[in-house]
Every structure is written in structure tokens, then in C-alpha cells.
DSSP file (Angstrom, degrees, kcal/mol; ACC not computed):
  #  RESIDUE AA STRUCTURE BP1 BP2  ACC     N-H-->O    O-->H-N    N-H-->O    O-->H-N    TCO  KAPPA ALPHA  PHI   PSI    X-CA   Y-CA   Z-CA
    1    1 A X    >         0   0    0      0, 0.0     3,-0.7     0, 0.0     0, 0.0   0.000 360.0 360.0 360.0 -32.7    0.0    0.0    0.0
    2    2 A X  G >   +     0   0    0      1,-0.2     3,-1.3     2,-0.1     0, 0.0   0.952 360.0  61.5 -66.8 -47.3    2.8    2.3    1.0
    3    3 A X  G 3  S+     0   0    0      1,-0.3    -1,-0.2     3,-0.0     0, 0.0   0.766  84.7  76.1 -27.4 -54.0    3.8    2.0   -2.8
    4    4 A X  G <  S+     0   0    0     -3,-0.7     2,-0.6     2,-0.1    -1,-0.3  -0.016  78.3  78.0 -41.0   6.3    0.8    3.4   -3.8
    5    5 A X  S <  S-     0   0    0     -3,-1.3    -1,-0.0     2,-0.0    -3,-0.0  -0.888  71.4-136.1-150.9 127.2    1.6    7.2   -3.0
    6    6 A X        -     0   0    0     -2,-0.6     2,-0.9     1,-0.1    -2,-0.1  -0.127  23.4-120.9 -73.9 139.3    3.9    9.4   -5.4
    7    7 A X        -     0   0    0      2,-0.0    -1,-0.1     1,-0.0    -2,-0.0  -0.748  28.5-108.0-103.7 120.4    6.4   11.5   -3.7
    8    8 A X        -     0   0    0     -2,-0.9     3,-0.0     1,-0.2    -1,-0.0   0.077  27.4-172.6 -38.2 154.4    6.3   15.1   -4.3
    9    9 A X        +     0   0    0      2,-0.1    -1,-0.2    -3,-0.0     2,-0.2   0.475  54.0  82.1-148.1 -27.3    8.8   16.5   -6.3
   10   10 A X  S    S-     0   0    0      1,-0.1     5,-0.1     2,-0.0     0, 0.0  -0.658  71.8-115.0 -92.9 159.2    8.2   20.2   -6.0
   11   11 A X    >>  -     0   0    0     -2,-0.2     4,-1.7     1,-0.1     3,-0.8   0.012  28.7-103.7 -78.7-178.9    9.1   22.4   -3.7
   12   12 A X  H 3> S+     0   0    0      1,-0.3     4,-0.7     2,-0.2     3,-0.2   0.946 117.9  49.5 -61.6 -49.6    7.0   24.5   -1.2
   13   13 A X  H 34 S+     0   0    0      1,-0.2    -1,-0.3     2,-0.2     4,-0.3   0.144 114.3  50.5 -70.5   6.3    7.6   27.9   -3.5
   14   14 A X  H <> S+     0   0    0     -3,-0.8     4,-1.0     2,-0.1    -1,-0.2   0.653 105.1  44.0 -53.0 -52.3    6.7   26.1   -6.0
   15   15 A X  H  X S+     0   0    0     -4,-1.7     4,-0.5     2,-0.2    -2,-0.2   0.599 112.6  56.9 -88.8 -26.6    3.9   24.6   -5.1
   16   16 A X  H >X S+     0   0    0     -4,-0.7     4,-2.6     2,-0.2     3,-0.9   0.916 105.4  55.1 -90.8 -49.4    2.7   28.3   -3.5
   17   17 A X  H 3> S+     0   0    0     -4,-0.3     4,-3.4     1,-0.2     5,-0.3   0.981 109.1  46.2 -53.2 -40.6    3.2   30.0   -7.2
   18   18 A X  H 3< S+     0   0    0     -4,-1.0     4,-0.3     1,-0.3    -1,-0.2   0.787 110.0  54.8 -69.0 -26.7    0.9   27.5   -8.8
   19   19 A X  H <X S+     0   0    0     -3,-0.9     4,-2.0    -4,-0.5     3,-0.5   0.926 109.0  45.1 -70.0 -42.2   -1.4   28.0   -6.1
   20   20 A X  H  X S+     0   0    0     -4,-2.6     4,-0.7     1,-0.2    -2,-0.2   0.902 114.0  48.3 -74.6 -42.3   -1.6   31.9   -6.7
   21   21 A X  H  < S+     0   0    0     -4,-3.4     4,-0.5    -5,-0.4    -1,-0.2   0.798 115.2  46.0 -68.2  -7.8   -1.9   31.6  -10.4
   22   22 A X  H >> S+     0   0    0     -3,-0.5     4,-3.3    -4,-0.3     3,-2.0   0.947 107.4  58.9 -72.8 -51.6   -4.9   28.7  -10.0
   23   23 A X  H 3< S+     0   0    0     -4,-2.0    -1,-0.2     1,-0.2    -2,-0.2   0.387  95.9  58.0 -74.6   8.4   -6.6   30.9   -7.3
   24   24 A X  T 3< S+     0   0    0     -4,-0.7    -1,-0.2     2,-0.2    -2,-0.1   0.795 107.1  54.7 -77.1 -50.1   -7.0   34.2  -10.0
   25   25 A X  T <> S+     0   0    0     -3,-2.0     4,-1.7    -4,-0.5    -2,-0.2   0.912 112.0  42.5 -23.6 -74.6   -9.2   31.4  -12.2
   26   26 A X  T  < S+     0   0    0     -4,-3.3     4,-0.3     1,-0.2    -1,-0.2   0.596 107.2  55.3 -81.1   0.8  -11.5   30.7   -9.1
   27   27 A X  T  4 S+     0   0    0      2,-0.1     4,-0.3     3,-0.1    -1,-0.2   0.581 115.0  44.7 -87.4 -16.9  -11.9   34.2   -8.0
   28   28 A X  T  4 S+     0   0    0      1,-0.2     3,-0.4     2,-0.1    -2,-0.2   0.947 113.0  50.1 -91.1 -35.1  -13.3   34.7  -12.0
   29   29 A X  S >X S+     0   0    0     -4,-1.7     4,-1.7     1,-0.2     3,-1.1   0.587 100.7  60.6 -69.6  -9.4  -15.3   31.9  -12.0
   30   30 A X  H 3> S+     0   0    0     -4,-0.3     4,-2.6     1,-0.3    -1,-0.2   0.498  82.0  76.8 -84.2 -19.3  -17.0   32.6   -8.9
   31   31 A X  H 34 S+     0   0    0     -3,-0.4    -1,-0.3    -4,-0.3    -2,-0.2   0.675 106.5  38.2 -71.0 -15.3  -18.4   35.7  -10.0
   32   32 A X  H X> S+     0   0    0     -3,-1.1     3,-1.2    -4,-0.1     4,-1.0   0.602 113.6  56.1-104.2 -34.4  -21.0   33.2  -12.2
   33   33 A X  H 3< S+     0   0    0     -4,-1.7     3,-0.2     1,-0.2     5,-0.2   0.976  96.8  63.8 -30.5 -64.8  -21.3   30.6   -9.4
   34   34 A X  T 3X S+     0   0    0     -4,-2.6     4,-0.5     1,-0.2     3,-0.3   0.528  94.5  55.2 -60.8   3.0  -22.4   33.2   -7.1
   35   35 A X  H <> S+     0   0    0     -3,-1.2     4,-3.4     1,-0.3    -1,-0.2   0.869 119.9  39.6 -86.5 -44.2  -26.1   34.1   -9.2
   36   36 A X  H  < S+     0   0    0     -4,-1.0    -1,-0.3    -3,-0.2    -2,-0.2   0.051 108.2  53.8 -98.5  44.7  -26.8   30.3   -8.8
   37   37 A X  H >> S+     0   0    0     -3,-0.3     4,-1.1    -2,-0.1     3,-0.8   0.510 119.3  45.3-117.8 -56.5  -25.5   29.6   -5.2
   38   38 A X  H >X S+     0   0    0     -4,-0.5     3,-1.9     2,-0.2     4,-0.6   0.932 108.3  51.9  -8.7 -79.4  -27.9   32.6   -4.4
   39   39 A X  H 3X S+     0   0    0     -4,-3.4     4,-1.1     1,-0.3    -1,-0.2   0.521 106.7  51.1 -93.7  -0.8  -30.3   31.7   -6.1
   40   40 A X  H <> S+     0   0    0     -3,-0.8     4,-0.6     2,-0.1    -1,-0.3   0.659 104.4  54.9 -84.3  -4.3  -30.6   28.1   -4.6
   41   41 A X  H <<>S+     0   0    0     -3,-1.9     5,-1.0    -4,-1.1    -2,-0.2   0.258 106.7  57.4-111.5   7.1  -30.6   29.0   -1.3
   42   42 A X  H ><5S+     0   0    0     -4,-0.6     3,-2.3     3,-0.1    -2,-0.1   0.807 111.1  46.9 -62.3 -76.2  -33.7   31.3   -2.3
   43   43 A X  H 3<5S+     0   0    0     -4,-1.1    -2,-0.3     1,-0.3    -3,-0.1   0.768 102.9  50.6 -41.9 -35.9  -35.0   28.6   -3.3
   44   44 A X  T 3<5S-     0   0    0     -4,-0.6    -1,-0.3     1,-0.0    -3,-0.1   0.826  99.9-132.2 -74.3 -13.1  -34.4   26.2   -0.5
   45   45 A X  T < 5 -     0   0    0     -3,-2.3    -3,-0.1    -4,-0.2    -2,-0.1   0.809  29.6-168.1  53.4  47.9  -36.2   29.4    2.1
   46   46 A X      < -     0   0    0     -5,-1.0     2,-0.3    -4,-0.1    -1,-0.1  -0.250   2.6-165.3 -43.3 164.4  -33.3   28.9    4.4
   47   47 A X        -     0   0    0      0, 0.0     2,-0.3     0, 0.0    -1,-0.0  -0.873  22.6-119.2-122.8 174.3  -34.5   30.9    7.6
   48   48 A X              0   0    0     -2,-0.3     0, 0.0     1,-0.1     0, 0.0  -0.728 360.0 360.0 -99.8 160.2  -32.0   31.7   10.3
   49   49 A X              0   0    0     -2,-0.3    -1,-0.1     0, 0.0     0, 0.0   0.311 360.0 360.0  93.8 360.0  -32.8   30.0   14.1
């Protein structure tokens, strides 16, 4: 089982640039997420309490 898991090969700064250029992506796409994340929880009639 131990076999079964790849050893990372990049470093930490590495790993952190590839994160900041992903997270630019999901901050644009989230601007069209957000009408229908909205607009199910209209639909569901959350109340608060």
C-alpha cells in the first residue's frame, strides 16, 4: 500500500506560485457561481434559528 503514494517532487515555493496563479481562475469563475449559489438557497427558504 505504501507504494501506492507518489512522492512530491516540488518544492514549497513552488507549489505556492501554482497556487496563486490557480486561485485568480477561481476568483473569476465565482463571479457566475455566485447568481446560482444565491439563487438556490432562495429557493431552498433557508430561515436563520
Amino acid at each position: 500500500m505504501k507504494d501506492d503514494v507518489l512522492r512530491v517532487t516540488r518544492t514549497k515555493e513552488e507549489a505556492k506560485e501554482i497556487y496563486n496563479k490557480l486561485s485568480k481562475f477561481y476568483d473569476y469563475f465565482t463571479i457566475f457561481e455566485r447568481r446560482y449559489s444565491e439563487r438556490t438557497l432562495d429557493l431552498l427558504s433557508i430561515k436563520r434559528g
